[in-house]
MARROKE-772890 format. One record per residue (C-alpha): residue number from 1; residue in one letter; x, y, z. Coordinates in pm, whole numbers, always signed. Layout:
# MARROKE-772890
R resi resn x y z
R NUM a X Y Z
...
This chain:
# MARROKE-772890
R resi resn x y z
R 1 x -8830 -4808 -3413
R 2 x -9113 -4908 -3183
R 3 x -8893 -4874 -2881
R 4 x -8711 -4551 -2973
R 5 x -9052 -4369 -3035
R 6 x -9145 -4535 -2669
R 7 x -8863 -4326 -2502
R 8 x -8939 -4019 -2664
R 9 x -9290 -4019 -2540
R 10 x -9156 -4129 -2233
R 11 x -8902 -3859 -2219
R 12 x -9186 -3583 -2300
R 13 x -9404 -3708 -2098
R 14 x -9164 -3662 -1808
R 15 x -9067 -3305 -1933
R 16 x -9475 -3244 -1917
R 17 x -9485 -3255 -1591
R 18 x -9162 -3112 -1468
R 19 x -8955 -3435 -1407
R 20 x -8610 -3486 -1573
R 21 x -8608 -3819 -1733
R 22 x -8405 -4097 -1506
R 23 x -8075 -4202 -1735
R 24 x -7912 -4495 -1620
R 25 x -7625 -4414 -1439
R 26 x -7294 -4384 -1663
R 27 x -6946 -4389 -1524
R 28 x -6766 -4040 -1428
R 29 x -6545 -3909 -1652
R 30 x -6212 -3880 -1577
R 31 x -6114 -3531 -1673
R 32 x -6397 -3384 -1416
R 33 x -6295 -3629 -1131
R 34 x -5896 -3510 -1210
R 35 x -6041 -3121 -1239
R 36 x -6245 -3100 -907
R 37 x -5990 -3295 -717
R 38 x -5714 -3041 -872
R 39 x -5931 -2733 -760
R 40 x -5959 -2876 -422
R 41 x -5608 -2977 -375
R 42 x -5555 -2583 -445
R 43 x -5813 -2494 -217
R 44 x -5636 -2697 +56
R 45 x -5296 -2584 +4
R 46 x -5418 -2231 +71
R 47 x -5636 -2338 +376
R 48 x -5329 -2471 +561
R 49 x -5076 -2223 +453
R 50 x -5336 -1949 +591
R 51 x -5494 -2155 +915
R 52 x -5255 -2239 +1249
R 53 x -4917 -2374 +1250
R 54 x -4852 -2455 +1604
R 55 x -4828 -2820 +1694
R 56 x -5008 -2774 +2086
R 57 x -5279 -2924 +2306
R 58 x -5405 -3237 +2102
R 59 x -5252 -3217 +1781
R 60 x -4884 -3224 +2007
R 61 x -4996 -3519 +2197
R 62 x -5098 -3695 +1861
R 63 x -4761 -3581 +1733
R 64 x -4569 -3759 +2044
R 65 x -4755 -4055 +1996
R 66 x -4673 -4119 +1644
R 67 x -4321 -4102 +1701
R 68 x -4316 -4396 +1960
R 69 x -4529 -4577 +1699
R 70 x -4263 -4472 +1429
R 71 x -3980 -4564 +1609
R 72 x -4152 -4902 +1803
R 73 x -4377 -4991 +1662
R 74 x -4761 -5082 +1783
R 75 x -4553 -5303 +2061
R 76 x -4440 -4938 +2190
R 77 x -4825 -4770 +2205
R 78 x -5017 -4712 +2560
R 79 x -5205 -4445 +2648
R 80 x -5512 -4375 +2848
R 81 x -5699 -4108 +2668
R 82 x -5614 -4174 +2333
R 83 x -5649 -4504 +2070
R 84 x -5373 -4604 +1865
R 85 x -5561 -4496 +1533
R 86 x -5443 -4182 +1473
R 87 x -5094 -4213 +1589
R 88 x -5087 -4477 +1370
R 89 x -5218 -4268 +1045
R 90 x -4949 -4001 +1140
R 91 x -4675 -4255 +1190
R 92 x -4791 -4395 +824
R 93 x -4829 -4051 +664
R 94 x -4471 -3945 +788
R 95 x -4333 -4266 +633
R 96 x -4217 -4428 +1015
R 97 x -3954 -4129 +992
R 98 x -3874 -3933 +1213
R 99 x -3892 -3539 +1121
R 100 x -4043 -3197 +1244
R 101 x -4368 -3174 +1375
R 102 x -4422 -2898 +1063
R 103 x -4317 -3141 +795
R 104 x -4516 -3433 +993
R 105 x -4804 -3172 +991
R 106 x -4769 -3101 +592
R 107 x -4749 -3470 +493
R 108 x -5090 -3535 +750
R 109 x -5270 -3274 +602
R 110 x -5224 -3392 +236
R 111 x -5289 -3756 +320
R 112 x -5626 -3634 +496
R 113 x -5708 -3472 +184
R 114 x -5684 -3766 -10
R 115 x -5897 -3997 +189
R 116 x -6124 -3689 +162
R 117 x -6108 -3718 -211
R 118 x -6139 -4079 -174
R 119 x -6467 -4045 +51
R 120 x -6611 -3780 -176
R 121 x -6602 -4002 -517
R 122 x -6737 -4285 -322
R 123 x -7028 -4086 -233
R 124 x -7066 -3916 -581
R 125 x -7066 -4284 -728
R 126 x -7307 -4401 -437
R 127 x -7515 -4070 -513
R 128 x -7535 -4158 -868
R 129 x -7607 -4511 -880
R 130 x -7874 -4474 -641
R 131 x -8081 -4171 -794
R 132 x -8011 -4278 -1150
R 133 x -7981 -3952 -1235
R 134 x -7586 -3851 -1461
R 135 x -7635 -3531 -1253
R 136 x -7631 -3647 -933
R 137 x -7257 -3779 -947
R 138 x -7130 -3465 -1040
R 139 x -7321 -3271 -826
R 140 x -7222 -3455 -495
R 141 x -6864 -3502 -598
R 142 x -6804 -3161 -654
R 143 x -7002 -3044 -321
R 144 x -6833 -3329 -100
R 145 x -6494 -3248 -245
R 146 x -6480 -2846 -232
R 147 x -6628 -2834 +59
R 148 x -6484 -2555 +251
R 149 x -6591 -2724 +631
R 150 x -6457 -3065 +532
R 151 x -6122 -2898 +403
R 152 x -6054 -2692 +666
R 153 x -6094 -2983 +901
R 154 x -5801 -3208 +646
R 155 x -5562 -2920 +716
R 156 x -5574 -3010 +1104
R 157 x -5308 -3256 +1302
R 158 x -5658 -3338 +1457
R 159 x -5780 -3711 +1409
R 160 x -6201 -3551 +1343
R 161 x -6112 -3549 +940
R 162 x -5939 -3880 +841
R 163 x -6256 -4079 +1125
R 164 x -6492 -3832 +930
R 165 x -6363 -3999 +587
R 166 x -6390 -4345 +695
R 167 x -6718 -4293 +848
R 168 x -6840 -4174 +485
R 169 x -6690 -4452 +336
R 170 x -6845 -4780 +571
R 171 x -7182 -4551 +484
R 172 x -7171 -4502 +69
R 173 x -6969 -4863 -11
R 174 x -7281 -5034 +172
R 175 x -7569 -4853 -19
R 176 x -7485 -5002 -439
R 177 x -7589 -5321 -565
R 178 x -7313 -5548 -668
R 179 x -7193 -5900 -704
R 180 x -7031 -5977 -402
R 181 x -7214 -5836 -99
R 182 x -7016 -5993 +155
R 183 x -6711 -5851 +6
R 184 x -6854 -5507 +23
R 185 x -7022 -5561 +403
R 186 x -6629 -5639 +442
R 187 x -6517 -5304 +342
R 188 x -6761 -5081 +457
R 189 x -6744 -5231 +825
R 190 x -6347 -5256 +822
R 191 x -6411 -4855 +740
R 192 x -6662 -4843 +1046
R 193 x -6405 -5011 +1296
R 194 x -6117 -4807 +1151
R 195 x -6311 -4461 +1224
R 196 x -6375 -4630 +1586
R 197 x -5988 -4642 +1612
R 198 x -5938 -4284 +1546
R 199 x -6196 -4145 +1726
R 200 x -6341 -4380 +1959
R 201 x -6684 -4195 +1969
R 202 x -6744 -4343 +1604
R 203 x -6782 -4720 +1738
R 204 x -7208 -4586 +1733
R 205 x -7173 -4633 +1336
R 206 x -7111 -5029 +1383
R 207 x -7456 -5090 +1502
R 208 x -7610 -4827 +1267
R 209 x -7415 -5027 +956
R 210 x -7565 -5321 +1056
R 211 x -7909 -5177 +1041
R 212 x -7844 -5047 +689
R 213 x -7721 -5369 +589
R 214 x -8038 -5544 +717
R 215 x -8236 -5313 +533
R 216 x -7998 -5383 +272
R 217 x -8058 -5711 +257
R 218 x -8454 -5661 +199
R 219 x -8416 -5429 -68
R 220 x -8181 -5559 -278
R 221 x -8343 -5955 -167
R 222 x -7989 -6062 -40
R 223 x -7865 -6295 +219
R 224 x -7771 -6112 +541
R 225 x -7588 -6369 +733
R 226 x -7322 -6388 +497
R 227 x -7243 -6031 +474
R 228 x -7283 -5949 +875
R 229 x -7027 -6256 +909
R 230 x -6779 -6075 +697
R 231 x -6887 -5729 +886
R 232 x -6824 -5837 +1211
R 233 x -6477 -5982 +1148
R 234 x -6397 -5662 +942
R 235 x -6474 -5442 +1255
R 236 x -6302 -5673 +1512
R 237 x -5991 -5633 +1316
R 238 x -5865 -5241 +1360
R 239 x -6022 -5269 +1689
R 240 x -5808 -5530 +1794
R 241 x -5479 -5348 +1844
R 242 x -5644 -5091 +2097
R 243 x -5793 -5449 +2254
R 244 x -5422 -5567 +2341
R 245 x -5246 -5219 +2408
R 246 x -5506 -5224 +2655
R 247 x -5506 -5555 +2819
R 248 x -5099 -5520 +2789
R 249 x -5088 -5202 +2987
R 250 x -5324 -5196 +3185
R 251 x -5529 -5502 +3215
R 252 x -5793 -5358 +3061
R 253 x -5988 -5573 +2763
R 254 x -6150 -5301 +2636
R 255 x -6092 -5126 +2233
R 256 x -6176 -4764 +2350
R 257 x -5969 -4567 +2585
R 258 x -5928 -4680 +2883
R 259 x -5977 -4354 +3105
R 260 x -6355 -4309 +2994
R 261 x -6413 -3947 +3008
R 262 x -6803 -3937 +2846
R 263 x -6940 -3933 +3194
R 264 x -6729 -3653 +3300
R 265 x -6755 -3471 +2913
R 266 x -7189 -3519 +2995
R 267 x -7107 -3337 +3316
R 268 x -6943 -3038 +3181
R 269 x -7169 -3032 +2904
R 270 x -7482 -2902 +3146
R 271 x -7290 -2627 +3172
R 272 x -7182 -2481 +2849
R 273 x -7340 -2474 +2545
R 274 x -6982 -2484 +2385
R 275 x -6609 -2521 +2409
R 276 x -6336 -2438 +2185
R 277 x -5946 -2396 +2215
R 278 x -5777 -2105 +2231
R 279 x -5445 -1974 +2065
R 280 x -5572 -1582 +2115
R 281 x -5259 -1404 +2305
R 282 x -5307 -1330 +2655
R 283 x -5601 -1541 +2709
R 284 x -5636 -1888 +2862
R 285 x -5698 -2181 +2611
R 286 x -6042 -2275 +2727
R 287 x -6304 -2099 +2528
R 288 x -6660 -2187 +2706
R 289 x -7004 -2071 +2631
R 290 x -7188 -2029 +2919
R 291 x -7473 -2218 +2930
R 292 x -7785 -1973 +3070
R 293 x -8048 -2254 +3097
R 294 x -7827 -2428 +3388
R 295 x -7618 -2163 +3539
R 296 x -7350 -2403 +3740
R 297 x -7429 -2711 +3550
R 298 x -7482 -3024 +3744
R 299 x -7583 -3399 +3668
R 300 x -7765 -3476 +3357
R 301 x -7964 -3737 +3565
R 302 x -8077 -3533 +3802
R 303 x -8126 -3238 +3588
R 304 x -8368 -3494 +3352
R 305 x -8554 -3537 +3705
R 306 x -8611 -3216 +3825
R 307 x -8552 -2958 +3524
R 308 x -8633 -3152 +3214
R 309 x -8710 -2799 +3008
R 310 x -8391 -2682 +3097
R 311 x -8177 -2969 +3018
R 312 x -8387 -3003 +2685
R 313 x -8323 -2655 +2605
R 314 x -7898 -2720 +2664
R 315 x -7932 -3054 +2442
R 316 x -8105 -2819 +2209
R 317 x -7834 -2555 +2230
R 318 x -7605 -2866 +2183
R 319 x -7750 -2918 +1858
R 320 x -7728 -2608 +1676
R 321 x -7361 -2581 +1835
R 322 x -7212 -2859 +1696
R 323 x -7305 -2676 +1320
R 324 x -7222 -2315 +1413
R 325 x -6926 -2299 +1206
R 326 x -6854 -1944 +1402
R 327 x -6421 -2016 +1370
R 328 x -6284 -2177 +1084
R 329 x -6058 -2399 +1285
R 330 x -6059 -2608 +1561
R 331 x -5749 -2394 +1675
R 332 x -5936 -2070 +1732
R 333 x -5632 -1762 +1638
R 334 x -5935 -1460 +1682
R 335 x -6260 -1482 +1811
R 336 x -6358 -1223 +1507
R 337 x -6237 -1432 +1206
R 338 x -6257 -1232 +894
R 339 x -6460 -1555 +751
R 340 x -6678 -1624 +1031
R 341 x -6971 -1485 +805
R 342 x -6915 -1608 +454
R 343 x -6849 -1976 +621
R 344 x -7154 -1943 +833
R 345 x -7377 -1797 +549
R 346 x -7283 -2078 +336
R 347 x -7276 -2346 +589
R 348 x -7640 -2254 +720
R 349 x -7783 -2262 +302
R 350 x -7625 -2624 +288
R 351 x -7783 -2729 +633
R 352 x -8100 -2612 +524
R 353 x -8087 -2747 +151
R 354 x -7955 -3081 +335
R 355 x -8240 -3128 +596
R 356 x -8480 -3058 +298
R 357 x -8342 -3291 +26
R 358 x -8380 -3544 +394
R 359 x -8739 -3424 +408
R 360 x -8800 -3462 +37
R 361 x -8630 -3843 +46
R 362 x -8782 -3972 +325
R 363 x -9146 -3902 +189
R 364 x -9058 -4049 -118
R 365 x -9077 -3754 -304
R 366 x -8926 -3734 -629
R 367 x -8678 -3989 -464
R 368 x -8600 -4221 -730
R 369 x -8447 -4582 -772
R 370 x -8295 -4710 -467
R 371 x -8257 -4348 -313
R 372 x -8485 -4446 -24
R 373 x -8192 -4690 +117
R 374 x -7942 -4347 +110
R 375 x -8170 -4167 +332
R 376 x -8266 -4407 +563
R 377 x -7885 -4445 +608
R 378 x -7802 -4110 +632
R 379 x -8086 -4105 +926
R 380 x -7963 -4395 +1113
R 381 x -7555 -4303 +1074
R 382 x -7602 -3957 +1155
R 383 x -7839 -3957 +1433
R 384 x -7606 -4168 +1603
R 385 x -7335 -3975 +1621
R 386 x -7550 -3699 +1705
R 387 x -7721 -3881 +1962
R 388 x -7319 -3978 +2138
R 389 x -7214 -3667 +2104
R 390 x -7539 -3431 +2242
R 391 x -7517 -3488 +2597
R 392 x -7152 -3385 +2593
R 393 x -6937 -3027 +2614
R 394 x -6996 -3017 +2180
R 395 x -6713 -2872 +1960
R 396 x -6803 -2755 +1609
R 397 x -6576 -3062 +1460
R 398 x -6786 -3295 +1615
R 399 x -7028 -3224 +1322
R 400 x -6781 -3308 +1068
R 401 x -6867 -3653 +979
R 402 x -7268 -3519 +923
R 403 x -7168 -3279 +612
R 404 x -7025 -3577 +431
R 405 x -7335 -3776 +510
R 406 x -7587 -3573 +416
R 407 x -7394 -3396 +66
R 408 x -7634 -3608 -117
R 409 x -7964 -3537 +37
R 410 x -7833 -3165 -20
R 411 x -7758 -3249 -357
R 412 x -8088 -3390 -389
R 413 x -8280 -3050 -289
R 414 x -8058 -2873 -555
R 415 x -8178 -3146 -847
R 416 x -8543 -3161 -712
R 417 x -8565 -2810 -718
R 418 x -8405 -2743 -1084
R 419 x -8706 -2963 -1223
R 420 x -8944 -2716 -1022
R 421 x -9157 -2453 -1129
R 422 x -9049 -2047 -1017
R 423 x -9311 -2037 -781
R 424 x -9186 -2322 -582
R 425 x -8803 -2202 -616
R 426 x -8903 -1822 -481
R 427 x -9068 -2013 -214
R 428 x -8782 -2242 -136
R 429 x -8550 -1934 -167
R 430 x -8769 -1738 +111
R 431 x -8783 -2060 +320
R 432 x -8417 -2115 +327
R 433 x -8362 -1726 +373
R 434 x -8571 -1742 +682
R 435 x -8395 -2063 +780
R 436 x -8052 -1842 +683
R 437 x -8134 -1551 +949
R 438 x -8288 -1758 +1205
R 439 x -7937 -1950 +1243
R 440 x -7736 -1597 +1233
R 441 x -7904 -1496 +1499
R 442 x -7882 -1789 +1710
R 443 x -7491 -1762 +1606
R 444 x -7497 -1411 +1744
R 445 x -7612 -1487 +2053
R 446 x -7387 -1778 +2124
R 447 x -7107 -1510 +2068
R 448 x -7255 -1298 +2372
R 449 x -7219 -1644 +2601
R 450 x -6831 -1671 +2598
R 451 x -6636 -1609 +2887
């Protein structure tokens, strides 16, 4: 009796003062995980029937790959620009069968989805367990999953969704408690070294997981050599393939590509702001925004010499670049998409409810339970893939691992906030209105840039 009458007061208490009280966290039902995933299965279907069809440019060469991996095997695979990840993933998705690049494209698209799904529930469970809050899980898992940005990308014969997925998955299996840590540093980092695979830019997460894992360690009071032993090996093993394709063909011991292109990518980044890939008729495939800062471009060293404003200005214009969701696809069909605005509209809310629910987390407020280890990971995973990709010639897809990764701290904002008073939520809503117009005009004058 004693101990009931202590939650009550507990929960009232809590109510009192505007906080929800923290319920332990209790597993997902199964008839809301089965619903969301339905509705974004549907929403899906109708992104790919509606978005490109044409197999070209890098989803072709992706294509071509898989079917020597199909029909050889890994024995078969060299290539100097591109790892064996993703041909491998389409080889697997397509069964090792041969058959038309549109039925090849159907079968990628739903298998992307999938490990969408799959990295979406991990971070709903992650979400949940680490906020204590029932809430939390379904919040996240229905924002990860139906997100239109991360959808759009799973539709794509494009390797930035399926390295997105496993990026989101080495993050959220490393941030729960459980028995067996080394087990779980086993999974998370065999995730890291698989997203490496596909997209070699993603090797940056390996020593970011390690840092979350050391902080892991402290927080939970667990042994760390153990569970770095088990990482290391984890990551070493879908790396190694690349590793001996390499050395095979072209004496080359290395498991990214072998043709390194960043230097070159940092090059042409000084002078554009932007690139995309055109399917518009009549016009070459290279969309570029100019960059006005450095008219000409040049060398990022000696532009961080002798015009450091201007070359922080481009990295800035980087930045906001990589999350200008301005064409739905990577494959850009019109450069006035019908659904340029309501994407951007609602990308720019969840940017600005993410970098708050950050904001919110990292002072430690209203961050409950073991929250604090989510955003320092978050922090440390997504500033470095910001930080390899901001020198270079950004695409909008580049960005795509970061809306998985921050879902929760979004999430977060949206749960802080419904425990909030009206005056705070008007001034939240004005903040994040000015954040709102600020970013479409930024997004309009990007558009005036492109030649």
């Amino acid at each position: 009796m004693n101990e009931a009458a202590s939650k009550h007061t507990a929960a009232s208490a809590a109510r009192d003062v505007g906080e929800a009280p923290r319920l332990p966290f209790a597993p997902p039902r199964l008839a809301y995980v089965l619903g969301v995933s339905a509705a974004a299965a549907v929403l899906a279907a109708l992104l790919f029937v509606t978005g490109p069809r044409a197999i070209v440019y890098d989803s072709y060469h992706y294509d071509q790959l898989s079917r020597i991996v199909a029909s050889e095997g890994l024995g078969g695979f060299q290539s100097r620009v591109r790892t064996y990840g993703y041909p491998l993933f389409l080889a697997a998705a397509r069964g090792f069968r041969d058959l038309a690049p549109e039925t090849a494209h159907a079968l990628a698209a739903a298998a992307q989805v999938l490990l969408h799904l799959a990295a979406s529930l991990a971070a709903a469970v992650a979400a949940g367990r680490l906020f204590r809050d029932r809430r939390a899980f379904s919040v996240v898992f229905a924002a990860a999953a139906l997100d239109p940005i991360l959808l759009l990308r799973a539709t794509e014969m494009l390797s930035d969704s399926p390295a997105a997925s496993l990026a989101g998955l080495s993050v959220f299996l490393s941030l729960p408690r459980g028995r067996r840590p080394a087990l779980r540093a086993f999974a998370a980092f065999l995730c890291a070294g698989a997203a490496a695979a596909l997209r070699p830019a993603s090797i940056v997460l390996l020593p970011a997981l390690a840092l979350v894992w050391i902080l892991r360690a402290r927080r939970y009071r667990e042994p760390l050599v153990r569970s770095l032993a088990a990482g290391l090996l984890a990551a070493v093993l879908p790396l190694a393939p690349e590793v001996a394709s390499n050395a095979r063909a072209y004496d080359r011991w290395t498991p990214l590509v072998v043709d390194g292109l960043y230097r070159d990518q940092a090059v042409w980044g000084t002078g554009m702001l932007k690139y995309g890939t055109s399917l518009v008729p009549a016009r070459a495939p290279q969309i570029v925004y100019t960059n006005p800062f450095v008219p000409g471009g040049g060398s990022p060293a000696e532009l961080v010499r002798t015009r450091p404003l201007a070359y922080a200005k481009t990295l800035a214009g980087h930045l906001f670049a990589m999350f200008d969701q301005d064409s739905p696809y990577t494959y850009v069909e019109s450069l006035r998409p019908s659904a340029r605005w309501p994407l951007s509209l609602l990308n720019y809310a969840f940017l600005f409810l993410a970098l708050a629910g950050m904001a919110l987390g990292l002072a430690r407020v209203s961050a409950p339970g073991d929250s604090i280890l989510y955003f320092a990971a978050a922090l440390l995973s997504s500033g470095a893939l910001v930080a390899i990709y901001l020198p270079v010639a950004v695409e909008s897809r580049f960005s795509v691992p970061l809306y998985l990764l921050l879902t929760p701290a979004a999430a977060h904002a949206v749960l802080w906030l419904s425990r909030r008073r009206s005056g705070t939520i008007v001034a939240s809503a004005i903040a994040g209105g000015g954040f709102v117009a600020a970013c479409v005009q930024l997004s309009r004058w990007m558009t005036t840039l492109i030649r």
